[in-house]
Backbone as JSON, one array per atom type, in Angstrom:
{
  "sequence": "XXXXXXXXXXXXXXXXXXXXXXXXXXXXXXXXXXXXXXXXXXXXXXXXXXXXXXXXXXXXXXXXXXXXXXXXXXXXXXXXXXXXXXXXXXXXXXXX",
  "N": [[59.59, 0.55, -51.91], [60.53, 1.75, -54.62], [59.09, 3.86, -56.5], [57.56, 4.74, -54.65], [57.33, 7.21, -53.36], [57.02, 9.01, -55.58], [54.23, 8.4, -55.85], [53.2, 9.09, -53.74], [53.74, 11.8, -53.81], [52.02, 12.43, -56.12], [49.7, 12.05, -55.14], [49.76, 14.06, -53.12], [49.66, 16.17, -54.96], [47.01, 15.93, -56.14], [45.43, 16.2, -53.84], [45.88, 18.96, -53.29], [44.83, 20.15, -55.48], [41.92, 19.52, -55.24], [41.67, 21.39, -53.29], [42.13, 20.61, -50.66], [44.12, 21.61, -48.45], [45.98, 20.92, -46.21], [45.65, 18.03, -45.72], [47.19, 17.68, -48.24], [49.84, 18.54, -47.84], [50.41, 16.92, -45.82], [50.82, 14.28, -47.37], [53.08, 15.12, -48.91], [54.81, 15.26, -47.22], [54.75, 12.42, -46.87], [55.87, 11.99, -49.11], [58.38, 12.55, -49.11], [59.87, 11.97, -47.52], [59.82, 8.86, -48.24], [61.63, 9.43, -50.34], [63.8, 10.37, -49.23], [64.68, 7.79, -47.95], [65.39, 6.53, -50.11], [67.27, 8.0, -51.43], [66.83, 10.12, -52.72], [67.79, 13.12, -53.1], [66.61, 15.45, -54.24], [64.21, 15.2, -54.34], [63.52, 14.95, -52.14], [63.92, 17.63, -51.16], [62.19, 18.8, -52.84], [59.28, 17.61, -51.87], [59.38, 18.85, -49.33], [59.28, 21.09, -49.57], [56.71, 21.53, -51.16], [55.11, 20.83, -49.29], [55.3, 22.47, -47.11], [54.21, 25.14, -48.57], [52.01, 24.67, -48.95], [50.99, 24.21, -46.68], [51.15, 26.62, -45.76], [49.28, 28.04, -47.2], [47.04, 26.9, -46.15], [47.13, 28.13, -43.63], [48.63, 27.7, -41.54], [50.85, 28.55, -40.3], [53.22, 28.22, -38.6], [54.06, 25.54, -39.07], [54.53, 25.77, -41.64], [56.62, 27.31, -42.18], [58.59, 25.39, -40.96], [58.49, 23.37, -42.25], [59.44, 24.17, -45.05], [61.9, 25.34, -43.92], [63.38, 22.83, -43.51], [63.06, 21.79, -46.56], [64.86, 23.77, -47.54], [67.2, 23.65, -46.48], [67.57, 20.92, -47.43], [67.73, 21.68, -50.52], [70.09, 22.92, -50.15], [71.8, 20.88, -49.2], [71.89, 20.0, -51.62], [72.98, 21.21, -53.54], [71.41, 23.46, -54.83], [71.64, 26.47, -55.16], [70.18, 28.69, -56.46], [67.24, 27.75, -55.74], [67.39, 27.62, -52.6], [67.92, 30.21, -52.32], [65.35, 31.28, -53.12], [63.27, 29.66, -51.4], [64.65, 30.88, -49.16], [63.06, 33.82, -49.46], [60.45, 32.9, -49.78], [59.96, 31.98, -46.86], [60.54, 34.78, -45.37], [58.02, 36.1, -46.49], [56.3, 34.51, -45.04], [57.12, 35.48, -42.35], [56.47, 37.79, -42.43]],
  "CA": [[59.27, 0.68, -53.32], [61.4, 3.13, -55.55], [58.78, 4.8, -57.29], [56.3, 5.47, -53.83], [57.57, 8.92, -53.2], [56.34, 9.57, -56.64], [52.95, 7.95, -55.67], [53.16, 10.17, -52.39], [53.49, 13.66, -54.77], [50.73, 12.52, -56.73], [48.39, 11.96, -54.37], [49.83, 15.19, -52.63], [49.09, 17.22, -56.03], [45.33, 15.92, -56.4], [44.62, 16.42, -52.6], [46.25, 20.46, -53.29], [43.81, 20.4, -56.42], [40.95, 19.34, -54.44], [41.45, 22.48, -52.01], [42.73, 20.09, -49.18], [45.69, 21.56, -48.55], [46.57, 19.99, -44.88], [45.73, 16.8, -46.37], [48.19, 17.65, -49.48], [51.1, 18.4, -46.87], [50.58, 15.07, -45.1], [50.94, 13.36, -48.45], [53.8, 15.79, -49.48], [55.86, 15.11, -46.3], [55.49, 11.17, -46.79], [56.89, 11.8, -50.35], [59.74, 13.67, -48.99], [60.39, 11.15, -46.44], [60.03, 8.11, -49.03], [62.49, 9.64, -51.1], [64.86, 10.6, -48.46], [64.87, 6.48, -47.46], [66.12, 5.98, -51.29], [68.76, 9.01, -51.02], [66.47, 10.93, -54.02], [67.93, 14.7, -52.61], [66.2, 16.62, -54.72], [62.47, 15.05, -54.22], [62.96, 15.26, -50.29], [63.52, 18.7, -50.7], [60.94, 19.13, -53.61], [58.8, 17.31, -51.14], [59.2, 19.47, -48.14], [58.56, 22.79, -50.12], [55.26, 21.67, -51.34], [54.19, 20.85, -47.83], [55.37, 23.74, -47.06], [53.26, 25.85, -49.63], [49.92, 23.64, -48.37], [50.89, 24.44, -44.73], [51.25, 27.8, -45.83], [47.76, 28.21, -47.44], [46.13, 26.23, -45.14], [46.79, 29.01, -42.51], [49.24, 26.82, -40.76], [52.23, 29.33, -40.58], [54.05, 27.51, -38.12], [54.24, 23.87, -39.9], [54.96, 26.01, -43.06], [57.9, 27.39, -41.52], [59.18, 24.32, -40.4], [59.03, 22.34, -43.7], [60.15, 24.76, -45.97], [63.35, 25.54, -43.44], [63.66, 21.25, -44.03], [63.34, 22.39, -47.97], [65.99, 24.73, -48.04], [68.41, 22.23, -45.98], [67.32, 20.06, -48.29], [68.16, 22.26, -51.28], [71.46, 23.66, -50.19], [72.8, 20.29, -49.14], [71.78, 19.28, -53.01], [73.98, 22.51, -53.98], [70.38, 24.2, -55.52], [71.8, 27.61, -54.53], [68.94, 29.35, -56.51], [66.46, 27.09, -54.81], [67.75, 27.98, -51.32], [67.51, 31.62, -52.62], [63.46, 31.17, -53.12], [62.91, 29.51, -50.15], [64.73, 31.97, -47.97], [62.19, 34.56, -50.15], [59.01, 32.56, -49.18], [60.58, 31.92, -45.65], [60.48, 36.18, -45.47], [57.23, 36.56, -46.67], [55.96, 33.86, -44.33], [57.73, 36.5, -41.5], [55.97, 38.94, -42.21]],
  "C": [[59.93, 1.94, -53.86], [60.25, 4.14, -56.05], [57.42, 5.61, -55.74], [56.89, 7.23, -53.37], [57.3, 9.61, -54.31], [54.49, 9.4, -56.08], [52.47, 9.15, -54.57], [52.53, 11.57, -52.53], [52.38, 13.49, -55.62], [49.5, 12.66, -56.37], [48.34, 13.72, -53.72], [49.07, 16.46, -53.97], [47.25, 16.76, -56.06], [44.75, 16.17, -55.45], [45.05, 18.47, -52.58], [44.66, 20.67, -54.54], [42.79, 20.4, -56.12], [40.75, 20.57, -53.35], [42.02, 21.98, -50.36], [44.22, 20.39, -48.61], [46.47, 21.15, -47.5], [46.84, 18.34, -45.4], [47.1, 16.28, -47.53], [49.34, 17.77, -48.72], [51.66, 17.4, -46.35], [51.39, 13.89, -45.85], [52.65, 13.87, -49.26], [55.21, 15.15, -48.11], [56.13, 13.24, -46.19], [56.11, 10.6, -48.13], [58.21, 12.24, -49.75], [60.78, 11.97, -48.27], [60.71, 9.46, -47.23], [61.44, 8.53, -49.69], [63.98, 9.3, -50.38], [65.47, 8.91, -48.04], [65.83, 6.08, -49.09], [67.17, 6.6, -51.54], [68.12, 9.65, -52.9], [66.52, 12.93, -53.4], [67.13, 15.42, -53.04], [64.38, 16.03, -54.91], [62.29, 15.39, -52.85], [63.08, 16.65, -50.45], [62.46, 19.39, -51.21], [59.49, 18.97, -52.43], [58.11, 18.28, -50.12], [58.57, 20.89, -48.21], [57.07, 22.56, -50.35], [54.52, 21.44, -50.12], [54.22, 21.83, -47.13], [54.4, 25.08, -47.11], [52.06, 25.92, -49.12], [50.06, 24.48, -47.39], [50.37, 25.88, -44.85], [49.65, 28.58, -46.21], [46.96, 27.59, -46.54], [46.12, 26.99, -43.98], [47.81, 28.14, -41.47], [50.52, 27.07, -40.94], [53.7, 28.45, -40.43], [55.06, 25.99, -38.74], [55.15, 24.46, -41.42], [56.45, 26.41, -42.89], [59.01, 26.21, -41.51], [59.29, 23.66, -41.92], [59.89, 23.27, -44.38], [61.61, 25.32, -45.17], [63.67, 24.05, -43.77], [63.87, 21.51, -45.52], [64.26, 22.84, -48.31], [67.17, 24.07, -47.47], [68.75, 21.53, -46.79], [68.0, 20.23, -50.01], [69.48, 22.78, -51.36], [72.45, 22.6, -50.07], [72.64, 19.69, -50.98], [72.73, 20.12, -53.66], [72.94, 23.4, -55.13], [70.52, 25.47, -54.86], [70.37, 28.41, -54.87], [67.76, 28.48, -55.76], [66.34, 27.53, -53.28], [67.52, 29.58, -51.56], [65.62, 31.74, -52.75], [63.14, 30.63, -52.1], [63.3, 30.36, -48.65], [63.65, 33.56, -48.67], [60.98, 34.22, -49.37], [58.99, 32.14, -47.76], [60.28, 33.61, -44.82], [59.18, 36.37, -45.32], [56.51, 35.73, -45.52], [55.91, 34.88, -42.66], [57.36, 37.37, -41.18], [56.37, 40.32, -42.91]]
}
């Protein structure tokens, strides 16, 4: 279905709104991954950052790491230089 990687981020945004933010990652990474099946570049990497974000609040460094390096892949092969510039930022802070 074309539009389920939208459906994916929606659900992902109301499960972040709700406070669930593992839950919102889950939902965020099978938007990414929807998208990526339709060749929508710039939702898989949208995607991967917000699961990212979740992971990241959720205390779940590691995972956060990991997506948001998928994000910025994601972003640089789209040619979102500033994009790739904010994720190597929240990549940093993640670091320590």
């Amino acid at each position: 279905h074309v539009f389920s990687h939208k459906t994916f981020a929606l659900a992902g945004a109301e499960a972040r709104a709700a406070g669930e933010d593992a839950r919102a990652a889950e939902l965020f990474m099978e938007a990414a991954g929807a998208a990526r099946k339709i060749g929508f570049a710039h939702h898989v990497a949208l995607g991967y950052e917000l699961a990212g974000r979740a992971l990241a609040d959720a205390g779940q460094v590691e995972g956060a790491r990991e997506m948001l390096a998928a994000s910025r892949d994601a972003y640089e092969g789209w040619g979102a230089r500033a994009k790739v510039a904010d994720i190597d930022e929240a990549l940093a802070e993640l670091s320590g």
